[in-house]
N, C-alpha and C positions, 0 to 999 in steps of 0.2 A: 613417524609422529614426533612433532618437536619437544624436547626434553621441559615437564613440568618445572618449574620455578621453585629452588629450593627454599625451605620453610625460613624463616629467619632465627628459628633458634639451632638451624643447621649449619648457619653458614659461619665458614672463617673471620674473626673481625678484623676487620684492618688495623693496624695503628697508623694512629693519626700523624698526621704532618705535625712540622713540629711548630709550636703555639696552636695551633687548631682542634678544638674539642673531639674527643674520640667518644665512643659509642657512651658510654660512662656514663661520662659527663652529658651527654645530650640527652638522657635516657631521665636522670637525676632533675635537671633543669626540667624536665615535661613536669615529670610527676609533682616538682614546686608548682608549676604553673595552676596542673589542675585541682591540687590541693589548696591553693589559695582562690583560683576564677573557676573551679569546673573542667570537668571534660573539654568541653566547647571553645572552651579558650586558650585549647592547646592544638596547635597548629605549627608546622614546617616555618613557617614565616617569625610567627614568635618566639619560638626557642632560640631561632638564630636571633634572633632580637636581643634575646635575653645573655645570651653569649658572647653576645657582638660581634657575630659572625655573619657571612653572605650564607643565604638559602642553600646556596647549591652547593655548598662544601658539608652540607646536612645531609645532602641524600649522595654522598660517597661513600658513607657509611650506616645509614637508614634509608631502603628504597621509598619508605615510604608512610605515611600517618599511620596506614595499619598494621604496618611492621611496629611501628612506632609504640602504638599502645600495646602490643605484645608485647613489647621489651619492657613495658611500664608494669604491666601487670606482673611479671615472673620477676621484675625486681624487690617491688614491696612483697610478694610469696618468699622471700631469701632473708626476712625478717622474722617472721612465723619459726617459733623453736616450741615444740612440745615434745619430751622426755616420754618415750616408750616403757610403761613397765611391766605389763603382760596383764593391766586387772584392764579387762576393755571397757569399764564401765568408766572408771576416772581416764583414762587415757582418750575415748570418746569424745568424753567431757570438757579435758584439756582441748581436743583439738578445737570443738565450737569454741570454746573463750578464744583463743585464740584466732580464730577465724573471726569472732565478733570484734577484738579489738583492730584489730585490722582495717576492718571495715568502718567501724566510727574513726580512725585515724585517718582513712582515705575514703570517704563518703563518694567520690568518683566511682569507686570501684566497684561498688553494690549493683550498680546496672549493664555490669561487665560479666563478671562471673558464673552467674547460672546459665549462660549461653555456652559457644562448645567452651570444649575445655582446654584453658591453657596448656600446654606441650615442654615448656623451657624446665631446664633442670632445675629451678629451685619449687615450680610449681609439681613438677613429678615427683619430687620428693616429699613434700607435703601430701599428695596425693597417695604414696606409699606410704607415709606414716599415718595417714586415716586407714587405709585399709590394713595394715598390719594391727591397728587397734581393734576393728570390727572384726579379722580372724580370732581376739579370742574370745568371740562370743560364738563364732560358725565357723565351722574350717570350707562352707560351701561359699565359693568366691564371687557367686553370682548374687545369694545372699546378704554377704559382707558389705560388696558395694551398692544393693539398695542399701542394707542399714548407713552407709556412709551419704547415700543422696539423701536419706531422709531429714539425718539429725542438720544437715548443712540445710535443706529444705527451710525447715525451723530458724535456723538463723540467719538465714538472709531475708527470711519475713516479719520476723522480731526487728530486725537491726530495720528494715525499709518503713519501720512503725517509729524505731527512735529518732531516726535522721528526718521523716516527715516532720515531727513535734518540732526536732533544731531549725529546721527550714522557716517552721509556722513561726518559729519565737524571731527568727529576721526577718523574715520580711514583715510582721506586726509591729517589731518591735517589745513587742510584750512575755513577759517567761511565763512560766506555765502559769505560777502562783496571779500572777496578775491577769492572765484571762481568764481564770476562775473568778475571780472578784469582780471582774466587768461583766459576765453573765449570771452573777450571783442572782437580782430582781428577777432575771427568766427562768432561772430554774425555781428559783421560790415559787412562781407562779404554777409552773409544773408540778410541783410537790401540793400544793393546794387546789391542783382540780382533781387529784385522786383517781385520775385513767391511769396512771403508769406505777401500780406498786412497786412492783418488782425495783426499778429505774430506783424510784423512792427510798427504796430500802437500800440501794446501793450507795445514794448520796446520804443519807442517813447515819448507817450504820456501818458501812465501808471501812477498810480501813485502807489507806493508800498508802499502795507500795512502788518504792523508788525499782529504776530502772534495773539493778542488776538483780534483787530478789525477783522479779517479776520474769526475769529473762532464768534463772535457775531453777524458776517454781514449772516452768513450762519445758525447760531440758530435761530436766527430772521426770516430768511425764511421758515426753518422746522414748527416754529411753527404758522407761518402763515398761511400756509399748512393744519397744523391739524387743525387750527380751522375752516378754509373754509371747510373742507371734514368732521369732527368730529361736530361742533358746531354748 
């Protein structure tokens, strides 16, 4: 049987020719690309574009796009620092912010992540600093990491709720404040036909909370959760 293809965060990296961008550098340019145009708009052809280099001196040292976005994703995880200090509830807690800022920094990456799981040493290490956080709430390992899928569960559903709003407010053109004023007559009219108290009492009476109390008021619960069901 012919020898399986080794992983890309297995293999020896070249150095590069000299003037010619090395894994680094070509790895670094992606994740500009898709940090400014999206996923979509990062491609073999563009990077070397962006470098000023020929295509084919790109895949001497990336076989290929989906090597590619491996190496993008375990770069921006070698950013990610949370301090271990044995209380697992703030250390938990550390790791979601930290996962969340992440992810509004590179809105690409939100549609990457909960699929399998990155392999490259700075995302394993992340990955061992959530679970050594979740052992000090269970020393049972199978435990640990659902608690660790769960609370990441939460924020990558939180974050796919803030970066929709960012999305809404470009392509409208309009920030939040202002399409609340533009459907201000519809919901008036809503609040005066009296089908929807509930709705009513929330435009009413509400009080509206910014993004990071809303996103703490709801990690707060998850891990309240786990430790009622886990602890």
């Amino acid at each position: 049987m012919a020898d399986e293809p080794a992983l890309v965060w297995a293999k020896e990296r070249r150095s590069p020719r000299r003037q010619a961008p090395g894994v680094e550098q070509i790895v670094r340019t992606a994740i500009a690309i898709a940090d400014a145009d999206g996923l979509p708009a990062v491609s073999m052809r563009r990077v070397a574009a962006d470098l000023g280099s020929g295509t084919a001196s790109l895949y001497r040292y990336v076989a290929s796009r989906d090597e590619l976005l491996d190496l993008m994703i375990d770069e921006v995880k070698g950013a990610e620092q949370t301090e271990i200090t044995g209380d697992w509830r703030a250390d938990l807690a550390g790791v979601a912010h930290q996962v969340r800022r992440t992810l509004l920094r590179h809105p690409w990456l939100s549609g990457e992540l909960p699929g399998r799981p990155a392999l490259g040493t700075n995302s394993l290490r992340r990955h061992e600093a959530a679970l050594t956080a979740a052992a000090g709430l269970t020393a049972d390992i199978t435990s640990a990491a659902a608690v660790v899928d769960t609370v990441l569960a939460y924020v990558f559903g939180t974050v796919a709720q803030e970066l929709a709003e960012l999305q809404a407010q470009r392509r409208s053109g309009l920030t939040k404040e202002q399409w609340q004023a533009s459907v201000g007559p519809y919901i008036r009219d809503i609040i005066a036909s009296g089908r929807y108290p509930q709705f009513t009492r929330r435009v009413v009476e509400g009080a509206e909370w910014g993004a990071e109390r809303t996103f703490e008021f709801g990690l707060n619960c998850v891990l309240d959760g786990v430790a009622a069901r886990v602890g």
